[in-house]
TIGUFI-653726 format. One line per 10 residues: their letters; for each residue x, z, y of N, C-alpha, C. Coordinates in Angstrom, 2 decimals. Example, Ala and Ser with C-alpha at 12.3 -4.5 7.8 and 13.67 -1.06 7.14 Angstrom:
2
AS	13.19:7.80:-5.69:12.30:7.80:-4.50:13.20:7.80:-3.30  12.85:7.08:-2.25:13.67:7.14:-1.06:12.90:7.87:0.03
***
This chain:
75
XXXXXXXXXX	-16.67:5.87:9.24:-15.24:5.73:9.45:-14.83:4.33:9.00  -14.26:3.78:9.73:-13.74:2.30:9.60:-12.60:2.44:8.74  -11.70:1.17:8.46:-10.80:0.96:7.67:-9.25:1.32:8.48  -9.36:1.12:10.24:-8.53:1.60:10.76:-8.23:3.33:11.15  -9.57:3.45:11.18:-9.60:5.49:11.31:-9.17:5.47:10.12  -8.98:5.14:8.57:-8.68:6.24:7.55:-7.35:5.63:7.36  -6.74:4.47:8.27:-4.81:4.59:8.13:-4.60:5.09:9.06  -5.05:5.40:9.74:-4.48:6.69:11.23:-4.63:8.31:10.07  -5.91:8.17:9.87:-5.58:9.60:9.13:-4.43:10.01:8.01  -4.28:8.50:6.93:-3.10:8.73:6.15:-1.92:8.75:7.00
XXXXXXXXXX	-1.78:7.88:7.44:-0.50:8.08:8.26:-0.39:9.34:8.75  -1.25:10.07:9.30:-1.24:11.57:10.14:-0.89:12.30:9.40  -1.50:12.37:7.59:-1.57:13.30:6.59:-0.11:13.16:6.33  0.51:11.79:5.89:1.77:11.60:5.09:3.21:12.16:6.22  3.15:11.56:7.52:4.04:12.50:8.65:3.79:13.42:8.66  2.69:14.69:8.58:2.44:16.20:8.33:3.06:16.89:7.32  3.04:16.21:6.02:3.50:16.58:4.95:4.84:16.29:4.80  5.71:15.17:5.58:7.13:15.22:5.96:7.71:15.75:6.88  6.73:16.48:7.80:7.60:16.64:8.60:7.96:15.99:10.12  7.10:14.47:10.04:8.06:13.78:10.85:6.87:13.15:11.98
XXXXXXXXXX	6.93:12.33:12.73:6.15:11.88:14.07:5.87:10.43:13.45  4.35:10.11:13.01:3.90:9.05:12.47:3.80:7.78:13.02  3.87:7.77:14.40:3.94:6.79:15.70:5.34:6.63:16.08  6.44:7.64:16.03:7.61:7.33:16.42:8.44:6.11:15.66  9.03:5.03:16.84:10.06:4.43:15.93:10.59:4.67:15.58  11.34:4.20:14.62:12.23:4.46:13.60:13.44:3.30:13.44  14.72:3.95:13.46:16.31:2.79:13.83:16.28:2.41:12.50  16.52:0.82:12.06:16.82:0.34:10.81:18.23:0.21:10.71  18.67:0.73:10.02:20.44:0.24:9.57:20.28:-0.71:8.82  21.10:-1.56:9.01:21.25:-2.98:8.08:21.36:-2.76:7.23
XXXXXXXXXX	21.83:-1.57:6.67:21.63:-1.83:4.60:20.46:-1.20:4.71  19.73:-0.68:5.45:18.22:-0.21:5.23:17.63:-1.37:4.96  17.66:-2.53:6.03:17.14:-3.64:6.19:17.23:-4.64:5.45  18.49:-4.85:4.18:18.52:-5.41:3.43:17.62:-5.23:2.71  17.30:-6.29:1.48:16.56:-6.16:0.77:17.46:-5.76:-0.77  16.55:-4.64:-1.54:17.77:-4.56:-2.92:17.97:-5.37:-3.93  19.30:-4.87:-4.26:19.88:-6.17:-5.07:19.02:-6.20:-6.26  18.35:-5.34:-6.92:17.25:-5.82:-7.82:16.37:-4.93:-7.77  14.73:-5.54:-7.88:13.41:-4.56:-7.61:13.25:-4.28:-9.30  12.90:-2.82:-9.32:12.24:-2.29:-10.59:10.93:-3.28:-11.14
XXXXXXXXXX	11.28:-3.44:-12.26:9.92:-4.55:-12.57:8.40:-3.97:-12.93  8.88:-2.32:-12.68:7.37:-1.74:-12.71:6.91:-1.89:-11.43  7.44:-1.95:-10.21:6.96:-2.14:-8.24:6.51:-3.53:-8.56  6.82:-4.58:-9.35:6.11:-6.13:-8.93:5.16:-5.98:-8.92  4.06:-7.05:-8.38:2.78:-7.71:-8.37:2.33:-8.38:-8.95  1.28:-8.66:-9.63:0.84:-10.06:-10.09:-0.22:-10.68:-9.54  -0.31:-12.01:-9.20:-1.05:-12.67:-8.46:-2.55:-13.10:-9.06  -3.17:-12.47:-8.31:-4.45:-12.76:-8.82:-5.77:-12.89:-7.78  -6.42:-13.84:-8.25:-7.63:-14.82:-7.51:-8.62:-13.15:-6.55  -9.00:-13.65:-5.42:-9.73:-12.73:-4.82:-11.05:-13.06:-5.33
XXXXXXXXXX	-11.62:-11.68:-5.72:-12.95:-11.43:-6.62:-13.72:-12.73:-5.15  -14.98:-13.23:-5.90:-15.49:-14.23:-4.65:-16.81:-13.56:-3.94  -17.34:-12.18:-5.13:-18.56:-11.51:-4.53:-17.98:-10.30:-4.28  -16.57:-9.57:-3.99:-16.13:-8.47:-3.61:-16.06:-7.45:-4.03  -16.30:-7.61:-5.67:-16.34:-6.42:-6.50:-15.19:-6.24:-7.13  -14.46:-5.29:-7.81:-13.54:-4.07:-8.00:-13.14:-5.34:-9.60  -12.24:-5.55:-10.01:-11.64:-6.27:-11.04:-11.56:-5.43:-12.31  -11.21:-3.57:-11.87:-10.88:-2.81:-12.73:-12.48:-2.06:-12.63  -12.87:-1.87:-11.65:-14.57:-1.29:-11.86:-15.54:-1.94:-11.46  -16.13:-3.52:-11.70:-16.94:-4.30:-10.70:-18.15:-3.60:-10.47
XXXXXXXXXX	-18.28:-2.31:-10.89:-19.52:-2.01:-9.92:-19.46:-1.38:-8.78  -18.11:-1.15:-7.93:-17.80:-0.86:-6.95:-17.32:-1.82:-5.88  -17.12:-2.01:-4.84:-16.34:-2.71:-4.04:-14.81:-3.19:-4.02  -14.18:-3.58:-3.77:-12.51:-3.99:-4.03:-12.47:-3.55:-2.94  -11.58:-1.91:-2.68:-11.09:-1.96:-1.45:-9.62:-2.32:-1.21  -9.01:-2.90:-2.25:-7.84:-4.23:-2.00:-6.50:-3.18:-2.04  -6.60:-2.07:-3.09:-5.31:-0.73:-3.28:-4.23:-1.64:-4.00  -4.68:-2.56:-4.91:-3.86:-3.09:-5.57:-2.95:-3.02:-6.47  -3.96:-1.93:-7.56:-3.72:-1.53:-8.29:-4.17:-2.29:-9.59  -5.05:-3.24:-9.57:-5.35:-4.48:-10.68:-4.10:-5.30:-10.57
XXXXX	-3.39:-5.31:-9.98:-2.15:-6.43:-9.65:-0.81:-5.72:-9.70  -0.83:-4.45:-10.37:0.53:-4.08:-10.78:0.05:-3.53:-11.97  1.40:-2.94:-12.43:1.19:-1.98:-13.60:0.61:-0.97:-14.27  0.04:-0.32:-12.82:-0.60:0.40:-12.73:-0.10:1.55:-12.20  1.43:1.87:-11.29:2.27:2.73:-11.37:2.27:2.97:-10.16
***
């Protein structure tokens, strides 16, 4: 299974579990589309160098599959 079959499957799983059509567009309302007036400082990122042999920052004996969870809070 490739990296594109297992976001077709989340996507399939997460619209199943709402309820809703995972392919259908979706209307943005402009205050949807805004951005908010302030982000929780637990959602930031922190910027950090891509491993150069592709291993895991938080487990290097695995692969980095790039969740990006070394680059937040952990939340």
């Amino acid at each position: 299974m490739n990296e594109d079959q297992l976001r077709a499957l989340v996507r399939d799983a997460i619209a199943k579990h709402l309820g809703t059509d995972a392919y259908a567009p979706t209307a943005v309302s402009a205050a949807a589309a805004s951005p908010p007036a302030r982000q929780d400082v637990s959602c930031a990122k922190f910027v950090l160098p891509d491993s150069a042999d592709g291993a895991c920052i938080i487990e290097p004996a695995v692969q980095c599959t790039h969740c990006g969870f070394c680059k937040s809070y952990g939340h």
